[in-house]
C-alpha positions as CSV (number, residue, x, y, z in Angstrom):
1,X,0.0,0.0,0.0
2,X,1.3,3.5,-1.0
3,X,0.9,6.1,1.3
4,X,0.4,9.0,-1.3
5,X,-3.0,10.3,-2.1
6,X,-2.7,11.2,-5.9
7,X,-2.4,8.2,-7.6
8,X,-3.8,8.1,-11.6
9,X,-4.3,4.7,-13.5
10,X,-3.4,6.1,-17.5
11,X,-1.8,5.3,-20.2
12,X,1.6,5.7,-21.1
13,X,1.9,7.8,-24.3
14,X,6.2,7.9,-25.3
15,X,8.9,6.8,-23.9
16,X,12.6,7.3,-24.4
17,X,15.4,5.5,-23.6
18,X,18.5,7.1,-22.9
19,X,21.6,5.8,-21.8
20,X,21.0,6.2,-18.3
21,X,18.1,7.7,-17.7
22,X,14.5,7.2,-19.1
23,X,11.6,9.6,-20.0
24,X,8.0,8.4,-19.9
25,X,5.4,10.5,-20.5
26,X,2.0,10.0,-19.1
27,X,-1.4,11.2,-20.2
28,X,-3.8,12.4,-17.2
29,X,-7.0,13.3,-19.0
30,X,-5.8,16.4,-21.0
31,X,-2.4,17.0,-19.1
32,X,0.8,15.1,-19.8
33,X,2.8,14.0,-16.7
34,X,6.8,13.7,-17.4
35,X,8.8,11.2,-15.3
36,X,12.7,10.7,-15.6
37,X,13.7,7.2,-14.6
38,X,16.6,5.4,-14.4
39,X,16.5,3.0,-17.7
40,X,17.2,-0.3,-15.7
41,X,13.9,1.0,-13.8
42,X,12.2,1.2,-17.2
43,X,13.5,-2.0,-18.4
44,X,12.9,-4.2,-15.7
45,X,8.8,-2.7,-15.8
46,X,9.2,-3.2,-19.4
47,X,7.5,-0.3,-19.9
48,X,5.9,0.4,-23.6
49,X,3.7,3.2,-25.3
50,X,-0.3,2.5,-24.5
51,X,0.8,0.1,-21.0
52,X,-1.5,1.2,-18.2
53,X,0.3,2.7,-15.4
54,X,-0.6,4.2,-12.1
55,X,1.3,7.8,-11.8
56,X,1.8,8.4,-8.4
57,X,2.7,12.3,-7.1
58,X,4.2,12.3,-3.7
59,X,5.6,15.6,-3.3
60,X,5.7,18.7,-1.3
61,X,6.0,21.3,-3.9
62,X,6.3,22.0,-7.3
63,X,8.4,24.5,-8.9
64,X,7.8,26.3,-11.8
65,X,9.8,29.9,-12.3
66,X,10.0,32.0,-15.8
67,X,12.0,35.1,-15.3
């Protein structure tokens, strides 16, 4: 059981495999989420474009800043 209260079953819509580090991208009704994993993390959930997911946000802020 996961302690964090936002949690989001979607679909996964790209992702990229770098050599270290992964990108998936998530679709949340009309928002896209962006996670950066590790690629053994991405690898070992074999993770692949239209895979249901559950996005889970446990944070205590977000940070956007322009200018």
């Amino acid at each position: 059981m996961l302690s964090a209260r936002n949690q989001f079953p979607e679909k996964i819509k790209s992702v990229k495999l770098g050599s270290i580090m992964a990108e998936v991208v998530i679709e949340v009704g009309s928002v896209e989420l962006v996670s950066v994993i590790t690629r053994h993390s991405a690898e070992q959930l074999a993770l692949k474009v239209g895979d249901t997911v559950m996005a889970v946000i446990k944070s205590t802020e977000v940070l956007v800043s322009k200018g």
